[in-house]
C-alpha atoms as one frame of an Amber mdcrd trajectory, in Angstrom:
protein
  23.083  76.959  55.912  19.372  76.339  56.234  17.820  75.601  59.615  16.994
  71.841  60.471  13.513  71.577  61.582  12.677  69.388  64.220   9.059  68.660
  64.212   7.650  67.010  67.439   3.785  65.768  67.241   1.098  66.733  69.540
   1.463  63.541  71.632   5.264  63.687  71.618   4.545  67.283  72.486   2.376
  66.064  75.875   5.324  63.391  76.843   7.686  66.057  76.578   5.724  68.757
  78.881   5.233  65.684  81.455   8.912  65.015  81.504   9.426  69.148  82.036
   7.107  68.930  84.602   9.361  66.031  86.598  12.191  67.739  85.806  11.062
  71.268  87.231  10.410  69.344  90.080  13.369  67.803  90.814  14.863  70.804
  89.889  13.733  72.965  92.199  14.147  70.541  95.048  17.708  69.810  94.261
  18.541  73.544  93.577  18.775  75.554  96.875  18.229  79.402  94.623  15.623
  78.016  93.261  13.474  76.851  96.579  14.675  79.650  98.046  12.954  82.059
  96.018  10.142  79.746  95.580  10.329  79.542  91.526   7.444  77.394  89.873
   8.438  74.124  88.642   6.641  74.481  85.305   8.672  77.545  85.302  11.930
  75.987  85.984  11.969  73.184  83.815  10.061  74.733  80.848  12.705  77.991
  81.008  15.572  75.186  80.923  14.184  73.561  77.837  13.614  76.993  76.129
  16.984  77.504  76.954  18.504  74.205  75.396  16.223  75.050  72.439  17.548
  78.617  72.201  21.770  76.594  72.639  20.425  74.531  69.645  19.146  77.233
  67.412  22.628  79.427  67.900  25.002  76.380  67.698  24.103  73.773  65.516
  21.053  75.797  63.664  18.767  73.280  64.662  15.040  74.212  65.610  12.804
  72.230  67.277   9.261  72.914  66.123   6.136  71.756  69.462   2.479  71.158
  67.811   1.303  73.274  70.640  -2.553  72.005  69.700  -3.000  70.825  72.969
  -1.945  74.345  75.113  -4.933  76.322  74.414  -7.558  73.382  75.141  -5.799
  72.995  78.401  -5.471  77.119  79.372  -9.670  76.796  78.535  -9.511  73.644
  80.747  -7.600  75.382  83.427 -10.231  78.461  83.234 -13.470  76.483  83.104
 -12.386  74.691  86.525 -11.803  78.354  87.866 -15.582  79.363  86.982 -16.509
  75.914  88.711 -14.986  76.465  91.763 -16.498  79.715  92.144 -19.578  79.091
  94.119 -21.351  82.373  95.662 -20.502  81.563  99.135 -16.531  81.974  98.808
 -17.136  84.726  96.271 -19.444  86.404  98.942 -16.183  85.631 101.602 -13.736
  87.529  99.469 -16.162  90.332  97.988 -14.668  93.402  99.946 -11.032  91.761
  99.676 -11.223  91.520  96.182 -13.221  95.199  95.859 -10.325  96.208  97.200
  -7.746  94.087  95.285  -9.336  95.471  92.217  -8.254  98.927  92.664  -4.708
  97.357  93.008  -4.881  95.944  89.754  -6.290  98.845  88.026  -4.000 101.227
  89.927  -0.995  99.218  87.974  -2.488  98.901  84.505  -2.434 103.304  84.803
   1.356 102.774  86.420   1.797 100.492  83.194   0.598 102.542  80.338   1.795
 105.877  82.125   5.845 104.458  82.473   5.224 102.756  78.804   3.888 105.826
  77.240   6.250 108.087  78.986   9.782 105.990  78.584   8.706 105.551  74.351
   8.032 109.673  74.529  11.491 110.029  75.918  13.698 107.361  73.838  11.982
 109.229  71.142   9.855 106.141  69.933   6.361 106.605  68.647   4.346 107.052
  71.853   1.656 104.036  70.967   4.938 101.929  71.408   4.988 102.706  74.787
   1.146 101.213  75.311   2.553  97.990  73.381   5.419  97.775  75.882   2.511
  98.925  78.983  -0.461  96.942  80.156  -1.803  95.710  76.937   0.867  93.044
  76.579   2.055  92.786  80.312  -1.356  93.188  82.308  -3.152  91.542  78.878
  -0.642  88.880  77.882  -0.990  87.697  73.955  -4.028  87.642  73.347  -4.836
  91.040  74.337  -1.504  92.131  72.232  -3.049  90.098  69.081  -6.186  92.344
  68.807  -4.378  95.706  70.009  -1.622  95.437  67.498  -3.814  94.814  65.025
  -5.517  98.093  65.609  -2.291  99.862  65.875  -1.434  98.484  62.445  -4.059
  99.657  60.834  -4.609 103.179  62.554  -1.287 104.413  63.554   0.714 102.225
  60.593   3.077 100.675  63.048   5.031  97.999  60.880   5.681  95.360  63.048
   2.770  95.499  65.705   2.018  92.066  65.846   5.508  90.798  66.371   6.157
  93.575  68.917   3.449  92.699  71.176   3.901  88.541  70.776   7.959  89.467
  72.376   6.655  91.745  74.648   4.253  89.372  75.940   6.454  86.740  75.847
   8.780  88.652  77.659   6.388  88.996  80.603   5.364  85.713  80.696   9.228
  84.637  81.822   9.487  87.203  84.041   5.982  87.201  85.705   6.928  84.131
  86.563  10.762  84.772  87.896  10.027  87.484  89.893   6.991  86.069  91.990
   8.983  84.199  94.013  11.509  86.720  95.052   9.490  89.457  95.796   7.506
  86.936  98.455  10.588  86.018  99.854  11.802  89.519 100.384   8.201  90.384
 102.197   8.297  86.810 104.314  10.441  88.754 106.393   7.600  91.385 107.258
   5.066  88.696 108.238   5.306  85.854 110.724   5.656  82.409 109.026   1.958
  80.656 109.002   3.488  77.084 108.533   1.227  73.733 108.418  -1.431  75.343
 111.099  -2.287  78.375 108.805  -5.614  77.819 108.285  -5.621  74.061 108.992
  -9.261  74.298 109.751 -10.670  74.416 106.244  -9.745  71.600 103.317  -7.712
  72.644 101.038  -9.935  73.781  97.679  -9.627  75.100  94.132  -5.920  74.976
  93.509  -4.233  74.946  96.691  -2.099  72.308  97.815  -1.967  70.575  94.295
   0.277  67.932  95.931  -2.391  67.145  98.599  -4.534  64.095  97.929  -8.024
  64.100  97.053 -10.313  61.009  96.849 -11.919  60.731  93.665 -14.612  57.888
  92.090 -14.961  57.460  88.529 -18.375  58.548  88.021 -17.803  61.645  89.610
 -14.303  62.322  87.563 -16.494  61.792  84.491 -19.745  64.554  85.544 -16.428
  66.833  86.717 -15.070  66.158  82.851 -18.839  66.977  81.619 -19.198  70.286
  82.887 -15.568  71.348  81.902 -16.903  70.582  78.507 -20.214  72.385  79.236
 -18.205  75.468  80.137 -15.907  75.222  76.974 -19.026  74.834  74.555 -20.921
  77.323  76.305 -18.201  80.037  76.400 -16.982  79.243  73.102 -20.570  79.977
  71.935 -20.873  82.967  74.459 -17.327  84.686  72.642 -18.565  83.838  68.944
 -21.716  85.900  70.035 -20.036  88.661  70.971 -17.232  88.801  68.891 -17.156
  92.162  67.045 -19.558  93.937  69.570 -18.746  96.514  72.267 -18.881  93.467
  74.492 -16.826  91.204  72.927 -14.110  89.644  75.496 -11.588  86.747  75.127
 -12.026  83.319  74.902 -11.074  82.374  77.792 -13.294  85.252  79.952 -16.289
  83.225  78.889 -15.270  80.218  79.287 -14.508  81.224  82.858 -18.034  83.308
  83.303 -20.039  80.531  82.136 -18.691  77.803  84.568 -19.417  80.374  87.345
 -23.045  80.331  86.142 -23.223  76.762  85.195 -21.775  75.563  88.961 -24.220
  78.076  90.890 -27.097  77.608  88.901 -26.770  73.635  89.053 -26.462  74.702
  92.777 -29.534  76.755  93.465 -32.164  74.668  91.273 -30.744  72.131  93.473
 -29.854  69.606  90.563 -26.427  69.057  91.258 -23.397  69.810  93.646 -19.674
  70.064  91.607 -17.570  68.066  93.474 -14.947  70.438  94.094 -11.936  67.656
  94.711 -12.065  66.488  90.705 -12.161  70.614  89.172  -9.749  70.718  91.401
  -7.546  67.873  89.896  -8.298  68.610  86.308  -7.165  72.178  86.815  -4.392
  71.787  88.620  -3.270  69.292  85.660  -4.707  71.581  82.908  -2.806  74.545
  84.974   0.874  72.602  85.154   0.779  71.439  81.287  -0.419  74.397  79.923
   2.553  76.108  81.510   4.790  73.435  80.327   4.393  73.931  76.814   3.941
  77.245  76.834   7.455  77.960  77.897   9.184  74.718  77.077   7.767  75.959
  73.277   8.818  79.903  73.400  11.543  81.003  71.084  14.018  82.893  72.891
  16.015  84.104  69.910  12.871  86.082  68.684  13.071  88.094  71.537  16.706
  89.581  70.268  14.419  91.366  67.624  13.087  93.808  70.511  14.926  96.872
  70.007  17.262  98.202  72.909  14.622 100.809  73.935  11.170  98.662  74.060
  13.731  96.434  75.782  14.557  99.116  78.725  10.991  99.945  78.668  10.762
  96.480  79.703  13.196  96.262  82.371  11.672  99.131  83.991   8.444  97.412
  83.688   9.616  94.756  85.580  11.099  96.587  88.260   8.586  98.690  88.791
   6.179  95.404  89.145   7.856  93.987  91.913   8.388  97.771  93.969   4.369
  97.857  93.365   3.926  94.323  95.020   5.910  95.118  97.942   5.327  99.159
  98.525   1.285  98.899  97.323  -0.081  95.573  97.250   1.413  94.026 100.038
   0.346  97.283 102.239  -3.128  97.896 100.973  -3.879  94.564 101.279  -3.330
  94.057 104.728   1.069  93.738 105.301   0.020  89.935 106.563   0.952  86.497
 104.674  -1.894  86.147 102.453  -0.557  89.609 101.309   2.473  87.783 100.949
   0.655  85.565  98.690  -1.278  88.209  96.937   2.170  90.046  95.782   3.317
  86.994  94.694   0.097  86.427  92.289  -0.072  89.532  91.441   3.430  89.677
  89.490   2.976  86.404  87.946  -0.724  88.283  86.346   0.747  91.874  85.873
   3.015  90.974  83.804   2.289  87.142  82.544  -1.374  85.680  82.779  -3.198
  84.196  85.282  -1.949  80.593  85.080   1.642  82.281  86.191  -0.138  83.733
  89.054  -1.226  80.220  89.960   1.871  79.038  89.566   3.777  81.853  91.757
   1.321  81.145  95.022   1.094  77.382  94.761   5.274  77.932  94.837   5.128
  80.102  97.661   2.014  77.944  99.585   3.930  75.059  99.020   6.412  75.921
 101.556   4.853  78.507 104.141   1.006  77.692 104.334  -1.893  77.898 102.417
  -3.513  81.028 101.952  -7.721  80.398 100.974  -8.125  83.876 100.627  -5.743
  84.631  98.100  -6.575  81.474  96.121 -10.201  83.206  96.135  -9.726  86.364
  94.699  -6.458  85.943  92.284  -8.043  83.743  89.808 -11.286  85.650  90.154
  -9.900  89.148  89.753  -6.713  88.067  87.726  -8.680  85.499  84.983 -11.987
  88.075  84.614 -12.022  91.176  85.885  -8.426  92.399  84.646 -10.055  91.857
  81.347 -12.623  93.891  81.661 -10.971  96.744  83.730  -7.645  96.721  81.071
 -10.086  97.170  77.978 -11.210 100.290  79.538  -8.052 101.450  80.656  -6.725
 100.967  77.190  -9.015 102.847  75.360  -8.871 106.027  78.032  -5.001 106.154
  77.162  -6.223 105.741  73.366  -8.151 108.230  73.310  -5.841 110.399  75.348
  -4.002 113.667  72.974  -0.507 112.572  74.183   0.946 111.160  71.274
């Protein structure tokens, strides 16, 4: 029988990730596992949906097709209010924390490619696999598995790159986002619980506290709405430059670099202040539906096409994410709760992207305290730096005479 195709438009598309957004939330209030281990909401409801989706697909051969036009506007949304809320000061506050996180992140994209590489070797798979299945797609997400396998297509004639490193990807975005929440519960019990006086002296900023309110005028929601599209034009025009050059980074890495520049430049001419309580709004919103339809839309039955192998390469991926939050990240930086919080970013970015990471430490600051540090360096380290840092760790292992 053929498959029914359900086609939902763009703006049925943005209802439905609003309604998976309520429904994470009630969700995970009315679902003691779920608070418990501080899960995401976006996480919660959009898994739930895939879910249903996956129930239709097997039962009654029915798929439901998103116009997922809006997601990527809103991840470049989300990004361009990270670059915005970067001003030098709080970058200058973190700098030796996130020095520091840094060699975290790139100690786990060698752990990555090193387990990937090695587990392929020994399941007897072609040892490139084993870089698919490592930091390219976990650390890099799917963008970073688009261009790879493309390479690995054409050099290495892997049949079946691209698909490989979409399910891999895929794979880590659901459980970047699963495992966040446990691993900061298991380390709560290490620290002493902050509560509502952690940090009560500063405003919460960036995205903290989403739920908090924030007064906001018109006229300054509209300049707030400018830049964001300043930064989108600008880095849009800053990747199309450097596309196909030794320099060329994603999308989104300009996007995010140019609001940095546009915010601190605006700053030190003197010209204009961003009012930091709007960004803040418009990413936390561009953060939760981005989320929404990115796994209210994924298609779990593509992810039976991994092969048993890539798929233990995976699970021992996973696991060996969560023992490096607790045994290195959580120690190196510093055994108290914003390690806590760090951990907890750190798997929702080392193996999904940096929205999950968002996700994982709003969860976990939602409950025990906010945490200004780690909402400082995450996005900064986890949205540009990782880039940067992964390309080079990618082609070292390339380049490597392992295979």
């Amino acid at each position: 029988m053929d498959t029914n195709l359900i086609t939902i438009s763009g703006y049925g598309t943005l209802v439905a990730a609003s309604l998976v957004l309520l429904f994470g939330r009630v969700l995970v209030e009315k679902t003691a596992p779920l608070k418990a281990f501080t899960i995401p909401e976006p996480v919660a409801g959009g898994l739930v949906v895939a879910l249903l989706m996956l129930l239709a697909k097997q039962v009654a051969d029915v798929t439901v097709k998103f116009d997922t036009s809006l997601q990527t506007p809103f991840m470049l949304a989300f990004f361009a209010t990270i670059g915005l809320s970067a001003n030098l000061a709080s970058l200058k506050a973190g700098g030796s924390v996130m020095v520091k996180f840094l060699f975290v992140v790139l100690g786990l994209l060698l752990m990555q490619n090193i387990i990937g590489i090695s587990l392929a070797k020994l399941l007897g798979l072609e040892g490139h696999l084993g870089l698919l299945a490592g930091s390219i797609t976990l650390s890099g997400g799917h963008g970073t598995g688009a261009a790879w396998s493309a390479v690995f297509t054409e050099q290495f004639g892997i049949a079946g790159a691209t698909e490989l490193a979409m399910a891999c990807a895929t794979f880590g975005l659901i459980l970047g986002g699963l495992i966040g929440g446990p691993v900061a519960k298991f380390l709560m019990r290490k620290v002493q619980v902050p509560g509502a006086k952690h940090n009560q002296d500063q405003a919460p900023t960036g995205f903290e506290e989403p739920q908090a309110n924030r007064l906001i005028t018109v006229n300054s929601f509209i300049e707030s709405l400018a830049l964001i599209a300043l930064s989108l034009a600008g880095g849009q025009m800053l990747a199309e430059q450097l596309a196909g050059t030794a320099f060329e980074l994603p999308t989104f890495v300009c996007v995010l670099f140019n609001g940095v520049l546009l915010r601190n430049i605006l700053a030190g001419l003197g010209w204009y202040q961003v009012f930091d309580r709007e960004i803040s709004v418009l990413g936390n919103v561009s953060l939760a539906l981005f989320l929404a339809m990115a796994l209210m839309s994924l298609r779990l039955w593509e992810l039976a096409h991994l092969a048993l192998p890539i798929l233990l390469i995976l699970a021992v991926q996973t696991a060996a994410m969560a023992a490096y939050a607790i045994f290195v990240t959580f120690r190196i930086m510093g055994k108290n709760y914003d390690a806590v919080v760090l951990a907890a970013g750190h798997c929702g970015f080392g193996l999904g992207a940096t929205p999950t990471a968002i996700a994982n430490m709003q969860a976990v600051t939602h409950r025990f305290g906010p945490s200004h540090l780690a909402f400082i360096v995450v996005p900064m380290v986890g949205a540009f730096f990782i880039d940067i840092a992964n390309a080079l760790v990618i082609k070292l292992f390339m380049a490597l005479p392992i295979y």
